[in-house]
Residue, then its C-alpha position, 0 to 999 in steps of 0.5 A: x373491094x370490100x364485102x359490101x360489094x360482094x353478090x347478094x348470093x355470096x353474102x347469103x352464103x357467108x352469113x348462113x347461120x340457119x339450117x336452110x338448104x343451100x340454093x339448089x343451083x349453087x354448089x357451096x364449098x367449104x375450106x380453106x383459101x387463107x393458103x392461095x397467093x394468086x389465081x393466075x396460073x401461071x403463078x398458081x402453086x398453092x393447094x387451093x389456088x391449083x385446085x380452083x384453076x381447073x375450073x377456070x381454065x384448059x390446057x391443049x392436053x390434059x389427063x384423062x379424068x377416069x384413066x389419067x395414063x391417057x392424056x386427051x386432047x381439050x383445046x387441042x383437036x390433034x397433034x403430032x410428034x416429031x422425036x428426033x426435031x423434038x418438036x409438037x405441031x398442034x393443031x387446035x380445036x376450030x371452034x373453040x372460044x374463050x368465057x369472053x366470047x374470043x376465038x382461041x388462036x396459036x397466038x393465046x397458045x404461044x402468049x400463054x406459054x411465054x408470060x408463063x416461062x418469063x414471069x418465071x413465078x414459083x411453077x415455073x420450074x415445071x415448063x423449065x423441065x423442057x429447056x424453055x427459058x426467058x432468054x430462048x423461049x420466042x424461037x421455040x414457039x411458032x404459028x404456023x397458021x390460024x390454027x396451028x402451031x409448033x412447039x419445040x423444046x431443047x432438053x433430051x425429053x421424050x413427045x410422051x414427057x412433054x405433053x405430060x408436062x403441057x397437061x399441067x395447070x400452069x400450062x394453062x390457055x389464057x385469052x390474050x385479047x382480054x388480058x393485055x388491056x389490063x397489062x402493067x408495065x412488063x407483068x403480063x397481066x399477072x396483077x389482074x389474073x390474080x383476081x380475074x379469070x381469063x380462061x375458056x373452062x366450065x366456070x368464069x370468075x364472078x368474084x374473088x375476095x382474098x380469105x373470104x371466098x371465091x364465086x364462079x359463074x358457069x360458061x356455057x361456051x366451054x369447050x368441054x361442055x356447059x356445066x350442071x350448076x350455075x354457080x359455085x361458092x368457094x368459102x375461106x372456113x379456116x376452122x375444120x371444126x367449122x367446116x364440120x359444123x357447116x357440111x352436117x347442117x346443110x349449110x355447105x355441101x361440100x367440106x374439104x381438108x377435115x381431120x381424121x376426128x372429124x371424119x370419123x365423127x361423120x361417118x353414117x351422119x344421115x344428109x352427109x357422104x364422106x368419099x375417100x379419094x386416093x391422092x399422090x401425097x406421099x410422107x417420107x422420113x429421108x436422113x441427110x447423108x451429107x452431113x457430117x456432124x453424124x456419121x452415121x446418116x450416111x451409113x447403108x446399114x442404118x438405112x436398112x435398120x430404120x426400114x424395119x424401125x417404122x411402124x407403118x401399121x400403126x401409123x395408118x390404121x391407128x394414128x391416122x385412121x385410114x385417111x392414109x395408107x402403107x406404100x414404101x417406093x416413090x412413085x405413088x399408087x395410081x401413076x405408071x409403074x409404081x410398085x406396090x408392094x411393101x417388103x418392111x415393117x415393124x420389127x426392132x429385132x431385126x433392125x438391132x441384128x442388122x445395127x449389130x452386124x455392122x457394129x453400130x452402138x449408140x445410134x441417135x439422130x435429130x429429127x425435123x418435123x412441122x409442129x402439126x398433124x400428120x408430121x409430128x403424128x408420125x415423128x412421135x411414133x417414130x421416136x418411140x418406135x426407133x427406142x425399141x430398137x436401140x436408136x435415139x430419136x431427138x424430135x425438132x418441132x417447128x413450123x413448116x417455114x422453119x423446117x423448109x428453111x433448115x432442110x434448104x440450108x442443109x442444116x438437118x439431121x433427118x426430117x419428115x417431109x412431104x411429096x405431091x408430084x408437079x405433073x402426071x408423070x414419073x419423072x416429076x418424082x424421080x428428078x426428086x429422089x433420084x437426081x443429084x448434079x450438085x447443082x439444083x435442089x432436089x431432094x437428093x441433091x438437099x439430102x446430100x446423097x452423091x448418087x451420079x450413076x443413079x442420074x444418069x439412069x433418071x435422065x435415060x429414063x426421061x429421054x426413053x421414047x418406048x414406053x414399057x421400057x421407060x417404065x421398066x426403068x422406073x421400076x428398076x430405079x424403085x426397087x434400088x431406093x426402096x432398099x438401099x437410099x437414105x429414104x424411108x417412104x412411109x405412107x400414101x394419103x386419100x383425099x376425104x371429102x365430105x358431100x351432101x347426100x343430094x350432092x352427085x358427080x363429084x370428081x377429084x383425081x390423083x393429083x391436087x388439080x384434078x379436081x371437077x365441079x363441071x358435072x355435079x347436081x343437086 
């Protein structure tokens, strides 16, 4: 397709070079696309491709949007669980109809599911948390009647874990009726899904043009209810400074993934609205215990010290200018049983007493960061903040492939590193930090950190079906990390987005899919 085929609309709003109000049914988003790889869901595992399926697409459940501790029902009407069969009946909502006009059956529910774990795409691994694999997923899925079906599942999870993780964007409802005419040889119809929407959300795909933008249409048949607008424009802006540009003359109305600079330089602009949204990405700095050229990143003592050699303070208020704020546990702000409280901070003459009492001398290591705000902002404050305490910090600039590529060789002294949770549940950080079998690549397991007792306490906890006592394990199993764990959890960011003051009832949540254009106006 070439942008001569693009909608009058969409050329009007890509060639916007005057200062005119954007059309008053039409929501324009500025941002950048250049990161998407498909609009498939079950493929979808890119920033923007994950925060446009929400619009395309519903799931059975999905997080509440103002309580996301409570999961609803969406194309679900009810369900019950079974604990002990690990099973789920679901019985779906009677009327419910996809954008296409298609009656949802247990048949798109048990397709959805199976294209998903067979595909076996980069999200996969989310539906694989459940025991669903390529080879056993056709005798877990049963329809029972034109509106029921059974779910099983074969991993020690608890019901409250698998809807949890039956929320999630890949476990999106596609319409199997409109996709399989346009299935290829065995891809499921993920060639086509990938420019095309098959969904039954507030919103249907008009157009995606790769890197330039992405035009939904309204569906008023939703389940959940027609949207306020007509239409959104989604446009690949790849220069903050242009999004910028765009938001303060009126020529978007809303402008993603600005700078701190730039937000600031917006700040009490008349026509704009800058919104600071609590997000669950999370930096931390984490030493890889197991390697051996340097003894001492597997060394409790200087574990302890560093806590204490990290201006946390200075980092979010002066560096980062408040787009992120201190939280040292692993479980973000805002998910059931995070800790909140944040027992270290800046002070190098506790961490040289504490080097000193375990006769440390000489302290250096090597740090990996990407070459690009906010890692090597951090890195920098780091390595002038460790020198006050006595320990060398090497800094090893690259770019984020570079730097995924080194930590997944192991090859890393220490790295700064990012974490957002796959789903809305406190196993998806903990199977992170706090699970090693030696087998798969999490981030202990990356770190070299042998922490067996520790595993077993993660899958305990995921396994729990009492819920204040699920929670009480996570907290216990934070607590342990936050004081002895070759982790140093530094900050938790807030999503800033900047709206056109005639902009209303935009909502994002916590985790990057939660993202709702359904109840906006102008």
């Amino acid at each position: 397709m070439t942008k001569k085929l693009l909608p009058l609309l969409v050329l009007a709003a890509l060639s916007a070079t005057s200062h005119a109000a954007t059309p008053p049914d039409t929501l324009v988003v500025a941002q950048g696309l250049d990161d998407i790889v498909s609009l498939d869901p079950a493929e979808a595992n890119e920033l923007s491709s994950i925060q446009t399926v929400p619009s395309l697409y519903q799931r059975l459940v999905q997080p509440d949007r103002d309580n996301p501790e409570k999961v609803n029902p969406v194309l679900a009407e009810s369900w019950k669980a079974y604990p002990a069969a690990k099973t789920l009946t679901v019985t779906l909502k009677h009327d419910a109809k996809f954008a296409s006009g298609n009656p949802l059956r247990p048949e798109d529910v048990i397709f959805s599911y199976k294209r998903a774990v067979t595909m076996n795409k980069s999200p996969a691994f989310i539906l694989n948390v459940l025991g669903w694999q390529p080879d056993n997923i056709d005798s877990l899925l049963k329809r029972v009647d034109e509106h029921t079906l059974e779910l099983h599942w074969t991993a020690d999870v608890s019901p409250a874990v698998a809807l949890n993780i039956l929320s999630t964007p890949i476990a999106s409802i596609v319409d199997e009726k409109l996709v399989t005419p346009n299935v290829k040889g065995d891809d499921f119809g993920n060639a086509w899904l990938k420019l095309h929407s098959a969904g039954s959300g507030a919103f249907k795909m008009r157009v995606y043009q790769p890197h330039q933008a992405i035009v939904l249409d309204a569906n008023p048949s939703s389940p959940g209810g027609a949207p306020k607008l007509k239409n959104i424009i989604i446009k690949n802006v790849p220069d903050p400074a242009s999004r910028r540009l765009l938001i303060q003359q009126g020529d978007a109305d809303v402008a993603r993934d600005l700078g701190a600079d730039q937000i600031a330089a917006l700040q009490g602009q008349k026509g704009v609205e800058v919104l600071s949204i609590p997000s669950a990405e999370q930096n931390y700095l984490v030493f890889n215990a197991g390697n051996s050229a340097n003894p001492l990143l597997n060394n409790p003592a200087f574990w302890e010290a560093a806590r204490w050699l990290v201006d946390y303070e200075g980092i979010t208020r002066d560096l980062l200018k408040g787009q992120y704020f201190i939280h040292q546990s692993f479980l973000p702000v805002g998910l059931p049983g995070a800790l909140e409280d944040n027992p270290f901070k800046f002070d190098p003459e506790k961490a040289k007493a504490i080097l000193a009492k375990a006769g440390i001398k000489d302290a250096h290591f090597t740090l990996d960061v990407e070459n690009k705000p906010p890692f090597i902002t951090l890195a920098q404050s780091m390595q002038a903040s460790f020198a006050q305490g006595g320990v060398k910090v090497d800094l090893l600039p690259a770019a984020g492939s570079q730097v995924y590529a080194r930590v997944r060789a192991k090859q890393h002294q220490a790295a700064i590193r990012l974490w957002i949770p796959d789903y809305f549940d406190a196993h998806s950080n903990a199977s992170a930090f706090v699970y090693n079998d030696g087998k798969a690549s999490t981030v202990a397991g990356l770190n070299g950190w042998k922490i067996p007792e520790l595993s077993q306490q993660t899958l305990a906890a995921v396994a729990e079906p009492d819920a204040a006592k699920r929670l009480d394990l996570y907290k216990k199993m934070q607590e342990t990390l936050q004081h002895n764990s070759p982790y140093v959890f530094v900050d938790q960011g807030k999503t800033q987005i900047v709206v056109r003051d005639n902009v209303k009832g935009y909502q994002q949540g916590l985790n990057a899919d939660m993202v709702w254009y359904d109840r906006v106006t102008k």
